[in-house]
Phi, psi and omega in degrees: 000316174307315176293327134331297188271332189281002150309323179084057166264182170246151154338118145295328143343309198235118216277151194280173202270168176073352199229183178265160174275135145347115194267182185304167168277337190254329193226150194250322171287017193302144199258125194236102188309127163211188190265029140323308204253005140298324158255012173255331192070202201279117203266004167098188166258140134338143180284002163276004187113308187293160169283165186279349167315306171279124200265200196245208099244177198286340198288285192346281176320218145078294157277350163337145153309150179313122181301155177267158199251147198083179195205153173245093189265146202207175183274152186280128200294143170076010172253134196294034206248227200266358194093353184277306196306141170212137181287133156289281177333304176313321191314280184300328182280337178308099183300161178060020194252105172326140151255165220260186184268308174286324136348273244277333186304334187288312202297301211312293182331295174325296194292314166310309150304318193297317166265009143282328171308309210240354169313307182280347144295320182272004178263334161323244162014274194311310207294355200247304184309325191296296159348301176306294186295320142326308175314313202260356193076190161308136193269132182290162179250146190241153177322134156284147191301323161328299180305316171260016132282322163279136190273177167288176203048010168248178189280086175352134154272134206317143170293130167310153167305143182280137180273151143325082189294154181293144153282140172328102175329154170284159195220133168308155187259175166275178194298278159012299183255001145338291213288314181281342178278350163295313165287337189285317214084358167273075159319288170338286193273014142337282144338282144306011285159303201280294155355266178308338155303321174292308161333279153333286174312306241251323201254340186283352183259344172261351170167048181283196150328102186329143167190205170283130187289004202255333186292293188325304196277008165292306219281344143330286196307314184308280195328315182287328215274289159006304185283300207297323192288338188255011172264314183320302177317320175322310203298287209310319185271327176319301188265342169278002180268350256223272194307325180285346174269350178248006164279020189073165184335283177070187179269018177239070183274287178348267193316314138349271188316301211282312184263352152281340181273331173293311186307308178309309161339273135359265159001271186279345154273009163264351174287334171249012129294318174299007157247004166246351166292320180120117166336330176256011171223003179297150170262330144090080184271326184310308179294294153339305190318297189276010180261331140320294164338278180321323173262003179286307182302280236293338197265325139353268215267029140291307208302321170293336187262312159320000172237003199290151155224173215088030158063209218289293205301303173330269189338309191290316153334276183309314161294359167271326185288301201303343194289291195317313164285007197262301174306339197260347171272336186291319177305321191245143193040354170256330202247005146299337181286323163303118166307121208318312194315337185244039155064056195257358182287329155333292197310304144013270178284323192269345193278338178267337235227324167264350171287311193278328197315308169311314179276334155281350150305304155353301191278301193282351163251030153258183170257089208260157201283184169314279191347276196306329172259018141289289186323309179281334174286290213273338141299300137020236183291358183211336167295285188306305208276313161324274193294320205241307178302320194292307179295020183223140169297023166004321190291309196284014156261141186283322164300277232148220178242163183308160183243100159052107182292310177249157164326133169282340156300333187267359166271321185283358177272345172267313185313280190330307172247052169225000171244001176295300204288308196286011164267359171248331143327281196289310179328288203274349167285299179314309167335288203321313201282302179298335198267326179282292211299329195287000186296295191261030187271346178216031114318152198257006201268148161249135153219149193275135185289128169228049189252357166289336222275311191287341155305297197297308200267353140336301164267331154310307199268025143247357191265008151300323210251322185305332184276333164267009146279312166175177176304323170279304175299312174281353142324263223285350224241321177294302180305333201276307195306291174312323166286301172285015184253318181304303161326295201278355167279301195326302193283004193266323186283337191253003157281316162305321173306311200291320174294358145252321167321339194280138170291306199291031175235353194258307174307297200273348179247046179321298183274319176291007219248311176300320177279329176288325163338276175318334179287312171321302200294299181323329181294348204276318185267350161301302170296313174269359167264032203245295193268012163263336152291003165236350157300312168285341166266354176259137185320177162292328174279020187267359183300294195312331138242026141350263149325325150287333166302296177305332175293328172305299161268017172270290202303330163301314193265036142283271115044295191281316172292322161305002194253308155288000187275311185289348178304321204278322194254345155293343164255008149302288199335342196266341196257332170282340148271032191265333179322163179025058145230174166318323197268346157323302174343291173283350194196118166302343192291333158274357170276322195283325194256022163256328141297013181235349161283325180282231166057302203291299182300007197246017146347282194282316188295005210252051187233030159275179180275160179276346174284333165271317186290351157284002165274337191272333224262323186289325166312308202280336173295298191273029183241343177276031155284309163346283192292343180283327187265298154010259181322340176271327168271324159313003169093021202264350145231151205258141144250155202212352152235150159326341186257352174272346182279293162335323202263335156278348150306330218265320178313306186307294194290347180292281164274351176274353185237009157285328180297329166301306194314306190314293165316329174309307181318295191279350152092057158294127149261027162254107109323281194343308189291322160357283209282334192314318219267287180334279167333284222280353198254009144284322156301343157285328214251335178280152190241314162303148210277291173327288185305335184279318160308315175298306199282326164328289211294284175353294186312315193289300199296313176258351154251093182300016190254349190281137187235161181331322197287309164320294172298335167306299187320307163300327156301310169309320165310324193275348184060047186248114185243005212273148187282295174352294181291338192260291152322326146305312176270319190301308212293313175295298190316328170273327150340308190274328195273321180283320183301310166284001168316315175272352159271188177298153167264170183303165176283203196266302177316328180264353172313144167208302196301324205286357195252000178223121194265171197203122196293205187262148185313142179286134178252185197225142168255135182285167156285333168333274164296014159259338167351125297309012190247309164264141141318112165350308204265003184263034196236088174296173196285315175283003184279305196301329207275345165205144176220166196292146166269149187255314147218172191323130208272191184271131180312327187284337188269125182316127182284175182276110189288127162278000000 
């Protein structure tokens, strides 16, 4: 000890001022006299049994085995005070006693001072003892209790067999380290910890050890506020593991996968506590879980969309590449980590699926432009359920099927206003358009009309885009587009009329005048295979305006081909009255120069479409037959013998089958017109009555338009007077003409007769009434036989037998 002190070591014994005394190396409790225990007196026993004499010192204490978790709080056993009073040692030292969360805080305090304090002491200490052990040398070894039991040279005896120690208790871990096993990420056995805490708590309030009540119900509350804090912490690592596993892979996928497989865990031992808790204590972590989920997608897929650029159509874009790449790690790594029972690749799909639902709700209640609520109806209806839903097992949800990202009111309320928008739209365009093209309709420049193209694609790029949203949307997306193509035929039409009424555009433009015309014409099948195509795509209520659109371009290219025909046949007319006369007889030169102007003009015409210029070449067929056949019923020649009639006969068939050629030529499908000219010129030529009656009735049957005045005319031409005989074929004609009374009249295309006016027939004087009034002789024999009726005879009166 003298060697000690000239060291400057101090006693161990004898405690430094400020510090606890330094225990034994063998007992940690070693009984330390100090003056302490002069004023307290005899302080009892610990609640471990031990006495309070033997004390601790801080390292020893300090260094304890790992504490048991929770804390009791209690009056210190055998102590004399009022009962209030409670020991931090009684506390701690009590085996089998938890320690609590404020314990440990108390200890962390304790430890904190002790390195600070003792530090410069026990660095003291070592370096002088280290001193010491130099001095003395080597610590000698010493004999073993074998060794000195047994002399030398005999042989050791065998060790007794080792008894077997009981195994050791499992020892509770402390709040603290719950709390670390938790920030550590062992979620699982976290858990179970927490558990069995809750356990605890569940049975000291439901039937634990009689005590104080006021100790008890503190040591309640704590252990619960304890459970509720460290299920909170759970929660907390729980869903941020949630959000950090659905950023991908990263280089920590392994471990990944191990704390989503931790996470599943979890789960199902809190799904299967929550059946021993009871319905009004279930935590329901599974319901939480997916509830997690969901804001983990919501908060994604913001993170995605606000920076995409391309407006509304970017954003869907970027959030369908965000589903995929979020559905293809939930699919390939996250939801295999999960124990098969909770369904989490479901969990998932609605939780993202309800993320989007939001934010496309979101989106259709701004006031968004055309464009963008196309663009969301179709991601909508044909994107998402395609690209992203199509790639998911729908069958393989546990609920059903997903339910609808928008509403059908909030869809049928963005359709109403995409056609609200395209009829207003579509209207003030089309004005525009017809109003720049009518600009250059009496310009002297040629430029090619391009106003059905702009029409057409006017409307094309909405009855296009409304039908790959749906069906009912492209219905209504259709009907509207027709109602405003009808409108705008109406006005189309009625600009073309005041553009041929003006005279000074025809006069001073002939040939540009003609050619606009042909333009005019051309706009008709485009525009009308438009509104039949929307007609068929459209409800049933769009026939009305259908029909009006087609009535609207029946009047236009009607208007414009009568507008070339006359153009045409004003320049016909000198070679068709060159017709039924003698020298027509004798000379082919007006057929000729009437086939070689209809030859020249049908040039110019064929730079029409083929559905109007087959509409004009069948006009321009059956109206020059008109004109051809006109002068031959009008009387403008008489035959008077059997041999002019063969000869006008022979003349007739003669131009009717150059005229065929001609028309063949030009690719006419009125074939109707054929036979007319051939017919009448076998009824000049025939001389019996019966054969003249078959062809009359022939005649009558394929033009119903033909009436008795006609055919009267022609017995006249032919110089058939015999009254009998004339009654007799007028008698087919009327039959037939009666028979057919109740029918329809031909259209307008098929008309040919109703358009040749024929004067009124000539009546016969009988002799009878000129008797005393002309002299006989001044009445040649052709005089008697037909004179002009001066008017129309009485229905009643019979005709007059010659």
């Amino acid at each position: 000890m003298p060697i000690l002190k000239s060291l400057g070591v101090a006693d161990p014994k004898v405690p430094r001022a400020g510090t606890l005394p330094l225990r034994s190396s063998r007992n940690p409790f070693e009984e330390v006299p100090g003056p302490e225990e002069d004023e307290v007196g005899e302080l009892g026993s610990l609640p471990n049994g031990t006495s309070c004499r033997r004390r601790a010192t801080l390292e020893k204490l300090a260094g304890l085995a790992p504490f048991r978790l929770g804390w009791t709080p209690g009056r210190r056993a055998g102590s004399p005070g009022d009962g209030q009073s409670r020991s931090f040692l009684g506390r701690v030292l009590t085996p089998g006693i938890r320690r609590s969360s404020a314990d440990f805080g108390l200890l962390a305090r304790l430890q904190g001072t002790r390195t600070q304090g003792d530090e410069e002491v026990a660095g003291e200490a070592a370096r002088r003892l280290a001193f010491l052990r130099l001095g003395r040398g080597p610590k000698p070894r010493r004999a073993s209790l074998a060794e000195r039991v047994v002399p030398a040279g005999e042989a050791a005896p065998e060790p007794p067999p080792k008894v077997p120690e009981p195994p050791k208790m499992k020892e509770p871990l402390s709040v603290l380290e719950i709390l670390s096993l938790i920030q550590q990420r062992e979620l699982a056995r976290a858990d179970e910890h927490i558990l069995e805490l809750e356990a605890e708590e569940l049975a000291s309030s439901g039937g634990g050890a009689p005590g104080p009540p006021g100790a008890e119900g503190a040591a309640g509350g704590r252990r619960a506020r304890d459970v509720a804090l460290l299920y909170e912490a759970l929660q907390r690592e729980l869903w941020a593991l949630v959000r950090e596993t659905l950023a991908g892979p990263g280089p920590g996928a392994g471990a990944g996968a191990g704390a989503v497989a931790q996470l599943g865990q979890v789960l199902v031992q809190e799904e299967a506590a929550d059946g021993r808790r009871g319905p009004g204590a279930a935590r329901k972590l599974r319901a939480r879980w997916a509830e997690a989920v969901a804001r983990a997608a919501r908060e994604r897929l913001e993170a995605a969309a606000p920076g995409a650029p391309g407006g509304l159509a970017g954003q869907l874009e970027a959030l369908r590449a965000r589903l995929l790449e979020d559905m293809g790690v939930v699919r390939g790594r996250l939801a295999p980590a999960y124990p098969a029972g909770l369904g989490a690749f479901g969990v998932y799909l609605r939780g993202y699926h309800g993320a989007l639902a939001d934010w496309l709700g979101a989106a259709a209640r701004r006031r968004l432009p055309l464009a963008d609520r196309y663009a969301l109806l179709h991601w909508h209806n044909q994107v998402y359920p395609r690209e992203v839903l199509g790639l998911v097992d729908l069958v393989a949800l546990e609920n059903g099927e997903l339910g609808p990202l928008l509403s059908p009111g909030t869809l049928r309320g963005l359709e109403d206003e995409c056609v609200t928008d395209v009829k207003a739209q579509t209207r003030a365009a089309l004005l525009q358009v017809l109003q720049e093209n009518e600009e250059h309709w009496g310009s002297t420049e040629e430029q090619p009309s391009s106003l059905a193209q702009d029409v057409c694609e006017l409307l094309e790029e909405h009855t296009e885009r409304a039908p790959r949203i749906s069906q009912e949307f492209g219905e209504r997306m259709a009907h509207c587009c027709l109602g405003g193509l009808a409108e705008f035929l109406q006005s189309f039409q009625q600009r073309v009329e005041r553009f041929h009424e003006n005279p000074g555009v025809r006069e001073l433009l002939p040939d540009r005048y003609i050619s606009r015309t042909i333009s005019l014409v051309n706009c008709g099948p485009p525009l009308r295979a438009l509104a039949e195509r929307l007609a068929r795509v459209g409800p049933p209520e769009s026939e009305p305006a259908r029909e009006a659109a087609a009535s609207a371009l029946d009047r236009v290219t009607r208007l414009c081909h009568r507008v070339l025909a006359d153009l045409l046949f004003q320049e016909l007319q000198p070679h068709f009255n060159k017709l039924m006369r003698r020298k027509w007889l004798n000379s082919p030169e007006a057929l000729d120069g009437i086939v070689g102007t209809l030859g020249a003009q049908a040039l110019a015409l064929r730079r029409m479409q083929d559905e109007p210029y087959q509409a004009l070449v069948a006009e321009l067929h059956r109206r020059a037959l008109v004109e051809y056949v006109r002068p031959l019923l009008r009387g403008r020649l008489r035959c008077r013998s059997a041999r002019t009639r063969s000869r006008v006969a022979g003349r007739l068939r003669e131009d009717a089958a150059q005229l065929q050629r001609l028309f063949r030529r030009l690719e006419s499908q009125a074939s109707w017109l054929d036979a007319v000219v051939p017919h009448l010129a076998e009824i000049l030529q025939l001389e019996d009555t019966p054969s003249i009656q078959v062809e009359v009735g022939v005649l009558v049957r394929d033009y119903p338009d033909i009436r008795r005045k006609h055919v009267a005319a022609l017995l006249d031409i032919r110089g058939l007077h015999n009254t009998a005989a004339r009654q007799e074929i007028l008698a087919v004609a009327r039959d037939l003409e009666l028979s057919e009374a109740g029918a329809l009249s031909p259209p307008r295309d098929r008309a040919f007769f109703s358009d040749i006016s024929v004067p009124r027939p000539p009546f016969c004087l009988g002799l009878p009434l000129f008797l005393g009034r002309l002299p006989l002789s001044r009445l040649t024999r052709p005089g008697l036989a037909c004179l002009p009726r001066l008017r129309p005879p009485f229905p009643s009166r019979p005709p007059t037998q010659r």
